[in-house]
C-alpha positions as CSV (number, residue, x, y, z in Angstrom):
1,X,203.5,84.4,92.6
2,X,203.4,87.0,95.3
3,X,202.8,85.2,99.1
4,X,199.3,85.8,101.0
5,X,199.4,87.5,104.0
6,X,196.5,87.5,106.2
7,X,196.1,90.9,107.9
8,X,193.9,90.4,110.8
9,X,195.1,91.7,114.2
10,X,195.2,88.3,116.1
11,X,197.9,85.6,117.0
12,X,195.2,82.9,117.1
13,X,192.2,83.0,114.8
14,X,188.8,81.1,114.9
15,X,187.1,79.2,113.0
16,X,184.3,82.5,112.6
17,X,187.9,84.6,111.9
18,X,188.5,82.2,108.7
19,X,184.7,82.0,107.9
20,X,184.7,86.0,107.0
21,X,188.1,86.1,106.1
22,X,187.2,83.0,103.4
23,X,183.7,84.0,102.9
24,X,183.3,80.5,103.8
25,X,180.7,78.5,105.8
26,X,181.9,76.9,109.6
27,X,181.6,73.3,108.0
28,X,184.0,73.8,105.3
29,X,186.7,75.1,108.0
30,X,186.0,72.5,110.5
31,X,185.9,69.6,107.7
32,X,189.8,71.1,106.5
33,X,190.4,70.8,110.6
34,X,189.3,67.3,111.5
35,X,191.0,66.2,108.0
36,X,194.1,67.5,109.9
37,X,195.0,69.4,106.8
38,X,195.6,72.6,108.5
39,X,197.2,72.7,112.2
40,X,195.2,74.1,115.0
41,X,194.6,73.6,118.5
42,X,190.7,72.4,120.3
43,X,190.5,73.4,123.6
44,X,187.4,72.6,124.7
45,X,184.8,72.6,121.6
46,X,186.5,75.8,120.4
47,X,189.5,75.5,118.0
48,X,191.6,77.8,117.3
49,X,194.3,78.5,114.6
50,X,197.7,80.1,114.4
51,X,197.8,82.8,111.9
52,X,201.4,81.8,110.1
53,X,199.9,78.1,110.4
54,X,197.1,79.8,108.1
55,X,199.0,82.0,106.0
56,X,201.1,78.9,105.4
57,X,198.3,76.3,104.6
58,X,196.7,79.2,101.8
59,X,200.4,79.2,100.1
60,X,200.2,76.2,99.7
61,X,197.0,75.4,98.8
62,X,196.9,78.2,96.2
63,X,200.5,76.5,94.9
64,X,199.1,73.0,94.4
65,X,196.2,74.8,92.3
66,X,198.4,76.4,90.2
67,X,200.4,73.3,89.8
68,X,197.4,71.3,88.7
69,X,195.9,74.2,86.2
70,X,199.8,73.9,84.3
71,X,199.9,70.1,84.2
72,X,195.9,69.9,83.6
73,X,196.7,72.2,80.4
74,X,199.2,70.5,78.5
């Protein structure tokens, strides 16, 4: 399985970067932020996440489903 890169020109990335890069709403990234599940930083009311830190939690995220589609199938 080939690694996801995120190609977006920034360090940091907020939670409106993941929203269009996900095609996700703000409450689905900021559940997966107070669950602690993916690092990131608040400063303020703002909270901002490292792109590798990103890169790294959509690895693994898209490992465990492929995990769970092999072992749900036999």
């Amino acid at each position: 399985m080939e690694r996801i890169t995120v190609d977006l020109p920034k360090e940091w990335l907020s939670v409106t970067d993941i929203c269009e890069y996900m095609d996700v709403s703000a409450y689905v990234v900021t559940r997966v932020l107070r669950s602690e599940e993916l690092p990131a930083v608040k400063m303020g009311r703002e909270w901002r996440i490292a792109r590798g830190d990103f890169e790294n939690w959509l690895n693994a995220q898209r490992l465990a489903s492929a995990l769970r589609t092999r072992l749900d199938a036999k």
